[in-house]
C-alpha positions in Angstrom: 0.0 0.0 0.0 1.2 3.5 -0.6 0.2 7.0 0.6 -2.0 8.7 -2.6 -0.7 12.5 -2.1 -3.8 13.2 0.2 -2.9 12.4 3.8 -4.7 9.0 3.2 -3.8 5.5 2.2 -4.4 3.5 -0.5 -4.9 -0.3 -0.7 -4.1 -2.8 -3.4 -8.4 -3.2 -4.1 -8.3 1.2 -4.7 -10.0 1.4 -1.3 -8.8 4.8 0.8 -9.4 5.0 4.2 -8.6 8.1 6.0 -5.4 8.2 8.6 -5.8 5.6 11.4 -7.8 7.3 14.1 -6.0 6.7 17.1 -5.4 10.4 18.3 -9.2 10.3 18.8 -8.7 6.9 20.2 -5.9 8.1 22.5 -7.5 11.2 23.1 -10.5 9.5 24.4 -8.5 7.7 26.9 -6.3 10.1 28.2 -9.9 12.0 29.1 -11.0 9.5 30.9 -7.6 8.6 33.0 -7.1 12.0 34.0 -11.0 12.3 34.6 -11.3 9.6 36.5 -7.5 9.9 38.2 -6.5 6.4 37.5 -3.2 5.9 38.2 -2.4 3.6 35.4 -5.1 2.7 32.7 -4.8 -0.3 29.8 -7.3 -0.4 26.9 -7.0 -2.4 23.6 -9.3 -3.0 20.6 -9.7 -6.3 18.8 -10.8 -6.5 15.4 -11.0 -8.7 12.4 -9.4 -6.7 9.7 -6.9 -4.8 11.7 -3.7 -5.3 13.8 -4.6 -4.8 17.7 -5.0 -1.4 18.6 -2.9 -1.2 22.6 -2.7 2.1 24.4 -1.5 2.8 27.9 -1.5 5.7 30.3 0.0 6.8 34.0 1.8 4.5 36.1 1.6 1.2 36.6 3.3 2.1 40.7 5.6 -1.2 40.5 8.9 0.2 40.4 10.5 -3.1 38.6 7.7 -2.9 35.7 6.9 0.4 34.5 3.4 0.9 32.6 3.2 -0.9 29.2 0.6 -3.0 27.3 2.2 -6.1 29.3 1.6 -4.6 32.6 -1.0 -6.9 33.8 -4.1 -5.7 35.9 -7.0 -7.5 38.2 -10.4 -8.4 35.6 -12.4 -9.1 38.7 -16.0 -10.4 37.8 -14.7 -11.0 34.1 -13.9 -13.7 35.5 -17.4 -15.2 35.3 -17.5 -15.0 32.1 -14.0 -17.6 31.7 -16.2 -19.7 34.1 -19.6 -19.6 32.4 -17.6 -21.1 29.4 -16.4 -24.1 30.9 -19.6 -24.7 32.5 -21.0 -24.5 28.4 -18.4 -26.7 27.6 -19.7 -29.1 29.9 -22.8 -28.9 28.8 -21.7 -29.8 25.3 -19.7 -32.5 26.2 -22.4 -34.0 28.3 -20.9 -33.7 31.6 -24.0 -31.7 33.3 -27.9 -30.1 32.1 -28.4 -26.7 32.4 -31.5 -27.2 34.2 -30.9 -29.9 36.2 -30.1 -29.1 40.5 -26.6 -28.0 41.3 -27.0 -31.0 43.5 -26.8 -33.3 40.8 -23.2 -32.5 40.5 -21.9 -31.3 44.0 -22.7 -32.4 47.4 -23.9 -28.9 49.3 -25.7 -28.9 52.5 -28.2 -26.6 51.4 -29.8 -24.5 48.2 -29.3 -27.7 46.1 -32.3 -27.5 44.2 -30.6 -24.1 42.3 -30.4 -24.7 38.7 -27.4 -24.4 37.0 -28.9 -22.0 34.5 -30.2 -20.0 37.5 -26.9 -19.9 39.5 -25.2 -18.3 35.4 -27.7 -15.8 35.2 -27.7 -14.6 38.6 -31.6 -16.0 39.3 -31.2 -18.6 41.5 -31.7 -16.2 45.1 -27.6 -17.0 46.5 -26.9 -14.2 48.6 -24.1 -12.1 47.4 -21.3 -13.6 49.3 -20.0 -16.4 50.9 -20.7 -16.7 54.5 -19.1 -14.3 56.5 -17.6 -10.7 56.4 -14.7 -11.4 53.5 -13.9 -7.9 52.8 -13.5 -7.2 56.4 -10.9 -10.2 57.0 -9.8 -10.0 53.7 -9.4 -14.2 53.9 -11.7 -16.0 51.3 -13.0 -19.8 52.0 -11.4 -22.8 50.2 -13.1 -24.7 47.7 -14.3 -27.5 50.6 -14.9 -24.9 53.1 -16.9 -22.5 50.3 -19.0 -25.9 49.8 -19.7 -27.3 53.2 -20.8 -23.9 54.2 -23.4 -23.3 51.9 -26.2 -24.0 54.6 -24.5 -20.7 56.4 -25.5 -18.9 53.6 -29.1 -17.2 52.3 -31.5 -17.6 50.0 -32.4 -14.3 49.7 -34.9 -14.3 47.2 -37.0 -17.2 45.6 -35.6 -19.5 42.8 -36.2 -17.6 39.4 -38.3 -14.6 41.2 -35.7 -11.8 40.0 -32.1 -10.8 38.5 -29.7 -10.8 42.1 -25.9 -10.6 41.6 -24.3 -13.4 43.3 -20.4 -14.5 43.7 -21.5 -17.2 46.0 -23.3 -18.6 43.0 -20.7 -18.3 40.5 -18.0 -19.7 43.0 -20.3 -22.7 43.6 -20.4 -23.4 39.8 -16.5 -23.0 39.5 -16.4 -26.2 42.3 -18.9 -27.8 40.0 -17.0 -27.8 36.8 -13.6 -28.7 38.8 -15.5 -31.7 40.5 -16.5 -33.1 37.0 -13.2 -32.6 35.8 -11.4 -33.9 38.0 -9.1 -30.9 38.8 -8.7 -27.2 40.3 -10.7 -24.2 38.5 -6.9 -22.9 38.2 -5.6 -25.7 36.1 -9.0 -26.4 34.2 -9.4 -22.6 33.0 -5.9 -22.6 31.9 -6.1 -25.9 29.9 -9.3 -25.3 28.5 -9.6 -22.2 27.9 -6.6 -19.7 28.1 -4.0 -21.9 26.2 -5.9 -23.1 23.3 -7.2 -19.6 22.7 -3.5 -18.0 23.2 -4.2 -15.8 26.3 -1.1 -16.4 27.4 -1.1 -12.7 29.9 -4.1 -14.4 31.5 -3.1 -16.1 34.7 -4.5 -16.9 38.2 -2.0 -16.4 40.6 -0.2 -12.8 40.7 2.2 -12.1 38.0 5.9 -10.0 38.3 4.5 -7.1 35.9 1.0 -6.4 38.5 0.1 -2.8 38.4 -1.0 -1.9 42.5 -4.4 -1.3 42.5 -5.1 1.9 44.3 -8.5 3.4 46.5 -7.8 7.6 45.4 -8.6 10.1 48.0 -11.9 12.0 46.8 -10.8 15.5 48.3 -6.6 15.1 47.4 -4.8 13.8 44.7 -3.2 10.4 47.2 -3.7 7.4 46.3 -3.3 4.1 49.2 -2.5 1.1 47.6 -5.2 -1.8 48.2 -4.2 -4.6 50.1 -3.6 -8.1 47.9 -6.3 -10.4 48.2 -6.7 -14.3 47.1 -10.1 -15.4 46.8 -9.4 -19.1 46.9 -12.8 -21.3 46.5 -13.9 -18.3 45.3 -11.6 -17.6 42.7 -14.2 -18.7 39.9 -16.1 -15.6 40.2 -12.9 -13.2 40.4 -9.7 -14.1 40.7 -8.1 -13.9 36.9 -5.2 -11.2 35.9 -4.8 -10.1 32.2 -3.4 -7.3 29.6 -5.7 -4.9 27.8 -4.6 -7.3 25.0 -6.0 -10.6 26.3 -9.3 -8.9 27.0 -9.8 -7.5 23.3 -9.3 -10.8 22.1 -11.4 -12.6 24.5 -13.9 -9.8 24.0 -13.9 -10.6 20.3 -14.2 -14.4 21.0 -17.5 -13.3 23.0 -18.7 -11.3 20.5 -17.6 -13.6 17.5 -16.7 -17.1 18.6 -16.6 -18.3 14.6 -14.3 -15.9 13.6 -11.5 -15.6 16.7 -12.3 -19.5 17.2 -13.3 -20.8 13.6 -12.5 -24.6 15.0 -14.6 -23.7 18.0 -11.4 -25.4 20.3 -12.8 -23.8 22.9 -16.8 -23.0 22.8 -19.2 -24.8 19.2 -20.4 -20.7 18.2 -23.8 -22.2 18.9 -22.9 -22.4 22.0 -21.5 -18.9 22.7 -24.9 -17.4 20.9 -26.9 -19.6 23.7 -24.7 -17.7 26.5 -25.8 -14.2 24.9 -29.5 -14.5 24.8 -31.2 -12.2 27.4 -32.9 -14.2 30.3 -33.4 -11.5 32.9 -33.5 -8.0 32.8 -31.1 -5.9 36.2 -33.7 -3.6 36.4 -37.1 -3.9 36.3 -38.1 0.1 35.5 -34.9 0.6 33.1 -34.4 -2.3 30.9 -31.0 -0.9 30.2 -28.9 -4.2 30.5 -29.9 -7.5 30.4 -27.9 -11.4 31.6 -27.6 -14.4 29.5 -25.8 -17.4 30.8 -22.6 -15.5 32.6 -22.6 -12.4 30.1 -24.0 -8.8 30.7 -25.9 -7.6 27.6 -25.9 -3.7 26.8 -28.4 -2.8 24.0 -27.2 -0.1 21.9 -29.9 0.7 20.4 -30.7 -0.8 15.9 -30.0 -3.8 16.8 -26.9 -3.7 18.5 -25.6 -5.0 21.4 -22.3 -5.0 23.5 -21.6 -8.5 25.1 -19.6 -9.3 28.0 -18.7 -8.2 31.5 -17.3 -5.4 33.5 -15.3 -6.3 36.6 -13.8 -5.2 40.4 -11.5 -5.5 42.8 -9.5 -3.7 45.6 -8.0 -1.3 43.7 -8.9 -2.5 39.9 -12.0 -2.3 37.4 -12.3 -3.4 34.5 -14.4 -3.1 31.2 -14.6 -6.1 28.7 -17.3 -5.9 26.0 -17.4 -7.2 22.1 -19.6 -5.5 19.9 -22.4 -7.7 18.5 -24.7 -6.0 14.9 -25.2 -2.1 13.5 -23.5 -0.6 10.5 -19.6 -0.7 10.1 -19.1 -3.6 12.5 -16.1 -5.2 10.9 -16.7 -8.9 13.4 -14.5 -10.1 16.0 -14.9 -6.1 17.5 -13.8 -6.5 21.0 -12.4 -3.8 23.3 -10.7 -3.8 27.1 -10.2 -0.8 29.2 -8.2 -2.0 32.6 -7.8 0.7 35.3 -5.5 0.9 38.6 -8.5 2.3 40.8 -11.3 0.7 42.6 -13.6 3.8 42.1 -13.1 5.5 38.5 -16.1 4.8 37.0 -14.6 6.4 33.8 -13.2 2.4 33.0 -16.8 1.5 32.7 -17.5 4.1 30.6 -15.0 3.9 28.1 -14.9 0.9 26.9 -18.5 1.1 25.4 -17.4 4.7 24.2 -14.6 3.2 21.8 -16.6 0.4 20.4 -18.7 2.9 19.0 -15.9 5.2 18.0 -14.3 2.1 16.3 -17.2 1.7 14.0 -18.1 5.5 13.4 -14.0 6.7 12.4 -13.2 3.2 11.0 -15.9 1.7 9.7 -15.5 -1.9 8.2 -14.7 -2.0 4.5 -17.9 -2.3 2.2 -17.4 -5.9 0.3 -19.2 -5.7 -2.9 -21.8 -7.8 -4.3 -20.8 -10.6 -6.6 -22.6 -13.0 -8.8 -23.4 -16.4 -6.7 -24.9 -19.9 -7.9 -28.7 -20.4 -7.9 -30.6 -21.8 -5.6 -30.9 -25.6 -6.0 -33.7 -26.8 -8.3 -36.1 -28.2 -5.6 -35.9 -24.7 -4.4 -36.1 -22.5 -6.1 -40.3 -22.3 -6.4 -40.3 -21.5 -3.1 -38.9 -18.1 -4.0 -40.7 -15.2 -3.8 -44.0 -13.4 -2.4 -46.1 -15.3 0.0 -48.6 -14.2 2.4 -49.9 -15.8 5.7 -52.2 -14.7 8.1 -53.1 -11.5 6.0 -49.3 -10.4 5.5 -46.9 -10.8 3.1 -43.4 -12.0 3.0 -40.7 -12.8 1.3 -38.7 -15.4 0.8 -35.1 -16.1 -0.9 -31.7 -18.1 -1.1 -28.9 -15.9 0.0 -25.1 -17.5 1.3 -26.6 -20.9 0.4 -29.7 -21.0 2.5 -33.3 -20.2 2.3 -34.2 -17.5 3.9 -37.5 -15.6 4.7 -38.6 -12.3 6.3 -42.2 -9.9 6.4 -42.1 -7.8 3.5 -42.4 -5.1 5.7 -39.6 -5.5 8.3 -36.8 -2.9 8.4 -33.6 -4.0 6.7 -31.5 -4.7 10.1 -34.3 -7.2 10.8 -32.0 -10.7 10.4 -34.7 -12.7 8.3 -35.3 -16.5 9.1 -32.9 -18.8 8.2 -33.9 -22.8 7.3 -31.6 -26.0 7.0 -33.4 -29.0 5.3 -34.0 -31.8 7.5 -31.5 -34.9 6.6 -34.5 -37.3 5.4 -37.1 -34.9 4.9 -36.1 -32.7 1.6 -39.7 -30.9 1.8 -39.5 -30.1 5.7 -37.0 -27.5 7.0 -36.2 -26.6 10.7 -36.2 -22.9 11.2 -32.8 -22.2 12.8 -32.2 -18.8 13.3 -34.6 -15.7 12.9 -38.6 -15.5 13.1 -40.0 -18.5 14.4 -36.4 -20.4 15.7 -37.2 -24.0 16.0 -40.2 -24.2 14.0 -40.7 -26.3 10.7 -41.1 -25.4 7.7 -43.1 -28.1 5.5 -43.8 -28.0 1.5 -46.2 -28.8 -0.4 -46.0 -29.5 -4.1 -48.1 -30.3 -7.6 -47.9 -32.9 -10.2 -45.3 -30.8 -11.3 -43.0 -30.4 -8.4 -43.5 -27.0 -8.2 -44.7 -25.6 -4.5 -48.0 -24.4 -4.1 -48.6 -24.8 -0.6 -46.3 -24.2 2.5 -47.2 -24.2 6.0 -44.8 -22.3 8.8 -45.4 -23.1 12.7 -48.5 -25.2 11.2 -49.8 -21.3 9.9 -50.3 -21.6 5.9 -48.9 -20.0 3.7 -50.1 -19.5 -0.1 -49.2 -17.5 -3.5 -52.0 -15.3 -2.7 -53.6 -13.3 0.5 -56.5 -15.2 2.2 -58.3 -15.6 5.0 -58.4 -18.4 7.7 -61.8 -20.1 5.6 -59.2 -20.7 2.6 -61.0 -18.1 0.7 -59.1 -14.9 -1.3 -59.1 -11.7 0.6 -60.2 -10.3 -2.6 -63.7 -12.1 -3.0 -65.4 -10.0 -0.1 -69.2 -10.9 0.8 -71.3 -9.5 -2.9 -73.3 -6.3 -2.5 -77.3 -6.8 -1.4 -79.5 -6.5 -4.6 -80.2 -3.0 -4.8 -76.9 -1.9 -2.9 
């Protein structure tokens, strides 16, 4: 590539792209350090057509390892999400049901009859904590003492009644996963999960290049550093360092498992799109953030959402979100802001600030239309204008599939998307869109051609009718003399 004479660049395909916006980028982040007085701040962006964007600011206060994108810094609570994925895993390989009692798995004295799918999306009642005043003594349970325990601790709210934050319930499912395994959390996240996606800055125990975590002083500019803490049995719900760098990336895998994990080593994609569908709502008025199975969901607003987890400890917060939809998303859009301060705020904020930056100053690249084969002969009647229930839609064979969508749905509407059933060439399972699950059955003439479908058992025909069979068109004749 070579620069064209305008203060841009030009690529091999002729497209120009204006100079990389990092001042903005950098700009944005200094803001917010000196805003929020962190004393050392971290943030990366992950994409899938550019080289990882790493920017650091402040001091990391370890004398031996000054502040660089290798500094590593507490995740807190993004830990959950590293937990939630080997409790998937499980799930894929057998091991455990989602719905079935955490006591299926784990002998607990009490609160056995919490679901596992409860316990991941913080439904399931567990009191925030584990019994007794940890953040006083500073001295977490082991994993036997977190367990045999559990009748010390509350069931504050009834199984499924509402969205409750829980450690304790994360922490229990940590014990769960390590029980099936046959190992610690420590060595099963690590061989599951860290080195076959290369997050090699990702450890549990505390690394040489630690920034101190610091509580600043509201009404002065000193800082005290926060005591080190090791949460033990409950490391599972917090316990993980990382760079900026790690997070992008495993932001990106949150966000777009099929593209940072194409040979899904780690999570099956289907099984990451499972973890990101909304089951419960944090507030009841605001409906401003919703959980899946372990990930916090932020709607954006056109069909957008960031996907991931924020996190906190003594001294350290953390922001780690992927970007999921909307115009200019180039996949695999992942971004980390990591902060030296228990109480800046700003960390949180950021990191949803230059996901949308990334897409509005370097928008993906616009891939053009090309010529594709047809749709396969038993098909292709099927395409075009149908109407059911009194509305019309439309359906086509785009990427290879048959697809279908209401006439009148905006254009960021994903349409429904069919795979033929194996021994069935006329019936489809609907597996993604409008009507997920459903089947999709043909009907066809002497000729072959379809004349006849039927969608979730409604029909669907060539022409709009009404329940009786009968064309809208043919209304009731005028009264003699009318």
């Amino acid at each position: 590539m070579a620069p064209d004479g305008g203060g841009q660049v030009r690529l091999d395909t002729g497209r120009q792209l204006s100079a990389a916006p990092t001042p903005r980028y950098e700009r944005t982040a200094r803001r917010a350090q000196a805003d929020g007085r962190i004393p050392a701040l971290s943030v990366a962006l992950h994409r899938a057509d550019r080289e990882p964007w790493v920017f650091t600011v402040g001091e990391s206060g370890n004398a031996a390892h000054p502040l660089t994108p290798g500094t590593r810094f507490r995740i807190g609570s993004v830990t959950k999400t590293f937990t939630a994925v080997l409790v998937m895993q499980a799930r894929d390989e057998g091991l455990l049901d989602l719905d079935a009692p955490v006591s299926a798995y784990l002998g607990v004295p009490a609160h056995g009859d919490a679901t596992v799918r409860r316990l991941l999306s913080h439904t399931a009642g567990f009191q925030r904590e584990p019994h007794g005043d940890i953040w006083d003594t500073l001295v977490s349970p082991d994993a036997a003492r977190l367990v045999a325990e559990l009748d010390r601790a509350e069931r504050v709210l009834p199984n499924a009644r509402r969205f409750h934050y829980s450690n304790l319930g994360l922490a229990v499912l940590g014990q769960v996963v390590a029980k099936l395994r046959g190992g610690t959390w420590d060595e099963i996240v690590a061989e599951r999960v860290l080195v076959p996606l290369g997050l090699a800055a990702t450890t549990v125990a505390t690394p040489p290049e630690a920034a101190v975590g610091y509580v600043v002083d509201a009404y002065s500019d000193a800082a005290r550093p926060e005591p080190p803490i090791e949460l033990a049995g409950v490391a599972p719900a917090a316990q993980l360092w990382s760079t900026a760098g790690d997070m992008a990336k495993w932001a990106a895998f949150l966000s777009s498992p099929e593209v940072v994990d194409p040979d899904g080593r780690v999570l099956a994609a289907a099984s990451v799109d499972e973890m990101r569908w909304p089951l419960t709502t944090t507030d009841e008025a605001l409906w401003g953030a919703g959980f899946g199975l372990g990930l916090i969901l932020m709607p954006e607003g056109r069909r957008v959402v960031h996907v991931g987890h924020d996190g906190a400890m003594p001294g350290f917060l953390a922001g780690v979100y992927g970007r999921r939809g909307g115009e200019g998303n180039p996949g695999a859009l992942g971004c980390a802001v990591l902060g030296s301060s228990g109480t800046a705020g700003q960390v949180n904020e950021l990191v949803h600030e230059l996901l949308r930056l990334t897409v509005e100053l370097d928008p993906a690249e616009i891939r053009p239309w090309r010529i594709a084969p047809p749709a396969p002969r038993a098909y292709r009647s099927v395409l075009g204008r149908w109407w059911s229930e009194g509305s019309e839609f439309v359906f086509a064979w785009h990427d290879g599939q048959l697809q279908a969508r209401l006439a009148e749905a905006p254009a960021d509407r994903p349409p429904a998307i069919f795979q033929v059933l194996p021994d069935r060439p006329d019936v489809l399972r609907t597996v993604s869109g409008r009507e997920t699950g459903e089947l999709l059955r043909l009907t066809r003439d002497d000729a072959g051609e379809v004349v006849r479908m039927h969608w979730a058992t409604y029909r669907f025909r060539r022409f709009q009718d009404g329940f009786d069979g009968g064309p809208a068109s043919a209304g009731p004749e005028p009264a003699p003399g009318d």
